[in-house]
N, C-alpha and C positions, 0 to 999 in steps of 0.2 A: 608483435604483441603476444603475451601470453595466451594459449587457449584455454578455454575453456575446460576445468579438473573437475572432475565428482560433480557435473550438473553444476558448478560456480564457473562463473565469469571472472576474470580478475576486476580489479578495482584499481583505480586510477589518481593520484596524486598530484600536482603540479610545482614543483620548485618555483616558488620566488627569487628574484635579483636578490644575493646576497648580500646583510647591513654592511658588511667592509671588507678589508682585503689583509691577508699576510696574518699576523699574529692577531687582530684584532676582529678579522670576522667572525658574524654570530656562529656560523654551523663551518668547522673544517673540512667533514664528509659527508656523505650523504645519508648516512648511518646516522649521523648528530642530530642533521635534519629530521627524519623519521623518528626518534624519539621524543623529538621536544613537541611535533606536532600530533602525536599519537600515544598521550601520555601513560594512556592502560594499556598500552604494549610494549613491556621489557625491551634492554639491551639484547639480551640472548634471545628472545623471541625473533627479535629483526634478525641475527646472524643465522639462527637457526633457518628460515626462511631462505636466508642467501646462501647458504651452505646447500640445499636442498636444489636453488636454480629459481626460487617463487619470487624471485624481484629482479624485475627487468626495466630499462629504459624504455624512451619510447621506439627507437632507433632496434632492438630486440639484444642490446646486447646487457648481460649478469650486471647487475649490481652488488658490487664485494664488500668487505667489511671494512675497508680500508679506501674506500671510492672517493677522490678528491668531490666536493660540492662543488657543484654546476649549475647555477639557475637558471632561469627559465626553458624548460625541462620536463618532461611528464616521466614518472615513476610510476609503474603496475604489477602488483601484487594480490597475489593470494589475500582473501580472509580467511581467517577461519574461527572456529568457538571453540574451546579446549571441552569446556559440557555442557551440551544441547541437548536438551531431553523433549523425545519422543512427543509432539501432539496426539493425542488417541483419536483423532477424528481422518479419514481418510478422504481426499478429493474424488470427484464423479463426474470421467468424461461422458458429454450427452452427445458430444458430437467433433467429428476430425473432417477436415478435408485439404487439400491442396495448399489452403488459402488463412484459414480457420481450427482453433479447438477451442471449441462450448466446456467452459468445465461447473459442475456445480460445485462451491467451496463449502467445506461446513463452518459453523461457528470457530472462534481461536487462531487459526491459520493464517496465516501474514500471506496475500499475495506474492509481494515482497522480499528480497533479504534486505533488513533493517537492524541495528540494534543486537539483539540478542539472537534474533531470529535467523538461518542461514541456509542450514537445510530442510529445516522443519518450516519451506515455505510451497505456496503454489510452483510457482515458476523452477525452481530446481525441484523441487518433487518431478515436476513434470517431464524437464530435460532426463534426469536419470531415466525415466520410466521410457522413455521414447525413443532416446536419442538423437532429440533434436536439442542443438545447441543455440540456434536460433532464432527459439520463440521468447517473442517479450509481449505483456501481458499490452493488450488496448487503450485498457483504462483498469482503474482498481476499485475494490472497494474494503472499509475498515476488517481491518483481522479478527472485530466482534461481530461484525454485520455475514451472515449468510448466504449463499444465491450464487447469483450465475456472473462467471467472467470473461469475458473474449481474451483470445491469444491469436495472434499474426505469426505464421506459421516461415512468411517468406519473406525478405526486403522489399521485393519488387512490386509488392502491393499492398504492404504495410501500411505505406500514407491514404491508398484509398480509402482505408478504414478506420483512420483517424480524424479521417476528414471529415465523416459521418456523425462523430463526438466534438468535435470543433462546430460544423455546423447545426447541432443539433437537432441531428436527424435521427439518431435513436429513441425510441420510444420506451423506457424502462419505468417498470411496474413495480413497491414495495409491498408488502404489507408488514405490519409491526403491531403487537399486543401491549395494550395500555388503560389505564383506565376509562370508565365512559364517565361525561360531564355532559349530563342532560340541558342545560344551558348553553353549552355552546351548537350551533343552528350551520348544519351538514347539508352539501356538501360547502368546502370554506375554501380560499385561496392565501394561503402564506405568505405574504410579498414583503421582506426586512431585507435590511443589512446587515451580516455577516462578517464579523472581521474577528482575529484573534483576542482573545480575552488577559489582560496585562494584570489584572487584578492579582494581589498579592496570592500567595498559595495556588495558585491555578497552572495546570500543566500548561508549560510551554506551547501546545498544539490542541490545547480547548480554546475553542469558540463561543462567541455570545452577538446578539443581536444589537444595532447600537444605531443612535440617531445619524441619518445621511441617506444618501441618495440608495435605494433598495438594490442590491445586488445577487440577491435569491428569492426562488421562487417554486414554489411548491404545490399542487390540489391535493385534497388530504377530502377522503368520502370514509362511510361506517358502512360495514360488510355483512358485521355482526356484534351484537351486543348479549350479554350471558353473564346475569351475577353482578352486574356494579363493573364489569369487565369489555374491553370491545377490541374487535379484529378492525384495526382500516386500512384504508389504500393509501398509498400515499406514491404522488406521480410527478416528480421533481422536471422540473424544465432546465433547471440550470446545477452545477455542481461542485456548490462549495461543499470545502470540507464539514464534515458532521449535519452537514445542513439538515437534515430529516431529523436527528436526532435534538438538535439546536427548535426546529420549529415546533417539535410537539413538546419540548419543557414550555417554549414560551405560552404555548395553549394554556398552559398550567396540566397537562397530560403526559408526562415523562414516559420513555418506554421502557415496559417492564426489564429488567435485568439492567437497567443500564450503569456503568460504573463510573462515568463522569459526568452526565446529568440528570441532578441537578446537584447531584455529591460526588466530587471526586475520592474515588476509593484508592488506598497506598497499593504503589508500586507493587508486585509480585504478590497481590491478595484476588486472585484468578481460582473461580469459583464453576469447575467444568458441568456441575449439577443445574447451573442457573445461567447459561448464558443470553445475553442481548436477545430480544423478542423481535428481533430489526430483519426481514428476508427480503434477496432481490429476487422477487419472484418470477420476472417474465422480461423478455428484452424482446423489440421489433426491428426492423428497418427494412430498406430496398437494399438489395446487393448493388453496391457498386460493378460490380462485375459479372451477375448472371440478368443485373437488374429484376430478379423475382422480389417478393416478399416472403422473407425468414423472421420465425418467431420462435423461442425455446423458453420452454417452461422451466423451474426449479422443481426437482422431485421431492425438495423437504418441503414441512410442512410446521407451522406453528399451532401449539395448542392452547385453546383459549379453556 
């Protein structure tokens, strides 16, 4: 398999059993393939890539421009983004060991490569910086949301620490800036169902709260209130997507800066003056392996 280039990983495809055979099947090469499933990347992108060595089998051997189709079959290449422009906000390790790197992420920054995003993310930020090839992040959290994120630094104990968010044994702490609604009677318990949002106009990956058995769950307490304005906690038990975010629109309390609720705002209108009031402020657990009690804080800070 390919290694690991400029802090990327390659990326992985799968060849399907080919529609037919001889003159009539759908993809002659593997080249044909790759284009029809990968529509926003040129002919000459693919060869260029292969010209270069960036696309291998799974077996490690080059995929050529001329590669008869073979399916069922893994295909690994390189991504990359022709312009990727610089996030201004810089990540903050709190802490490395053996086992472990604590990093504080600021607002914008993709955990992730996703999308547009590839090297302007945590995780290849981090391999560059390190050189570790590696590490893959715990768990994550949204590219708008702030705070703290675990990275497993080695295989061999990687599942321990997974096991910790599977069995939900981490103890994670938010706070997020939003309005105060003196009627609603603190501290409160969140308890909905959560499933993706089909409604017409709505991102693909926006969430909303809907009749059925509850599948999130939230405590949400006030820390501080100033001006019609309030700082709260908010202390998730379980971890759907957007859920924090999902639970205080439904309060009728949206949090400040947010750009999909209760309005989804268009694609590439990213506003660095104003972002999401959403921070992971603090993570706990037992080590699985020194079995102490480890807690790290976030050194940002939200202002109300």
């Amino acid at each position: 398999m390919l290694p690991v280039k400029n802090g990327v990983g390659p990326s992985v495809v799968g060849l399907p059993k080919n529609a037919a055979k001889g003159d009539n099947a759908q993809w002659h090469t593997i080249t044909d393939f790759l284009v029809h499933r990968f529509p926003a990347i040129s002919r000459a992108k693919w060869l260029q890539r292969m010209a270069a060595g960036d696309v291998q089998d799974e077996f490690g051997v080059p995929v050529t421009a001329d590669r008869p189709y073979q399916g069922h079959m893994r295909v690994y290449y390189y991504r990359d983004i022709e312009v990727e422009e610089r996030i201004p906000f810089d990540e903050v390790i709190l802490h490395q060991d053996e086992h472990l790197i604590v990093v504080d992420k600021p607002h914008f920054l993709p955990v992730m490569p996703s999308g547009k995003y590839l090297q302007e993310t945590v995780l290849v930020r981090l391999k560059r910086k390190l050189g570790l090839d590696d590490i893959v992040p715990i768990h994550r959290i949204d590219r708008d949301t702030a705070g703290l994120v675990l990275f497993s630094v080695q295989a061999q104990t990687r599942d321990a620490y997974q096991a910790l968010f599977r069995e939900r044994a981490v103890h994670k702490t938010y706070e997020a800036i939003a309005a105060w609604r003196p009627e609603l009677v603190f501290p409160l318990t969140r308890h909905s169902r959560i499933e993706e949002d089909t409604s017409a106009g709505r991102g693909f990956m926006t969430q909303c709260e809907m009749a059925g058995t509850p599948n999130a769950l939230t405590h949400i307490d006030v820390l501080e209130i100033k001006n019609g304005i309030a700082r709260y906690q908010l202390k998730p038990v379980t971890g759907k997507r957007h859920q924090l975010r999902v639970h205080m629109n439904a309060l009728g309390i949206p949090i400040k800066g947010d750009g999909i609720y209760p309005v989804l705002t268009p694609e590439g209108q990213i506003d660095h003056d104003h972002p999401l009031q959403l921070l992971a402020k603090s993570i706990e657990w037992i080590d699985p392996i020194t079995q102490e009690k480890r807690r790290f804080d976030s050194s940002f800070e939200l202002l109300l």
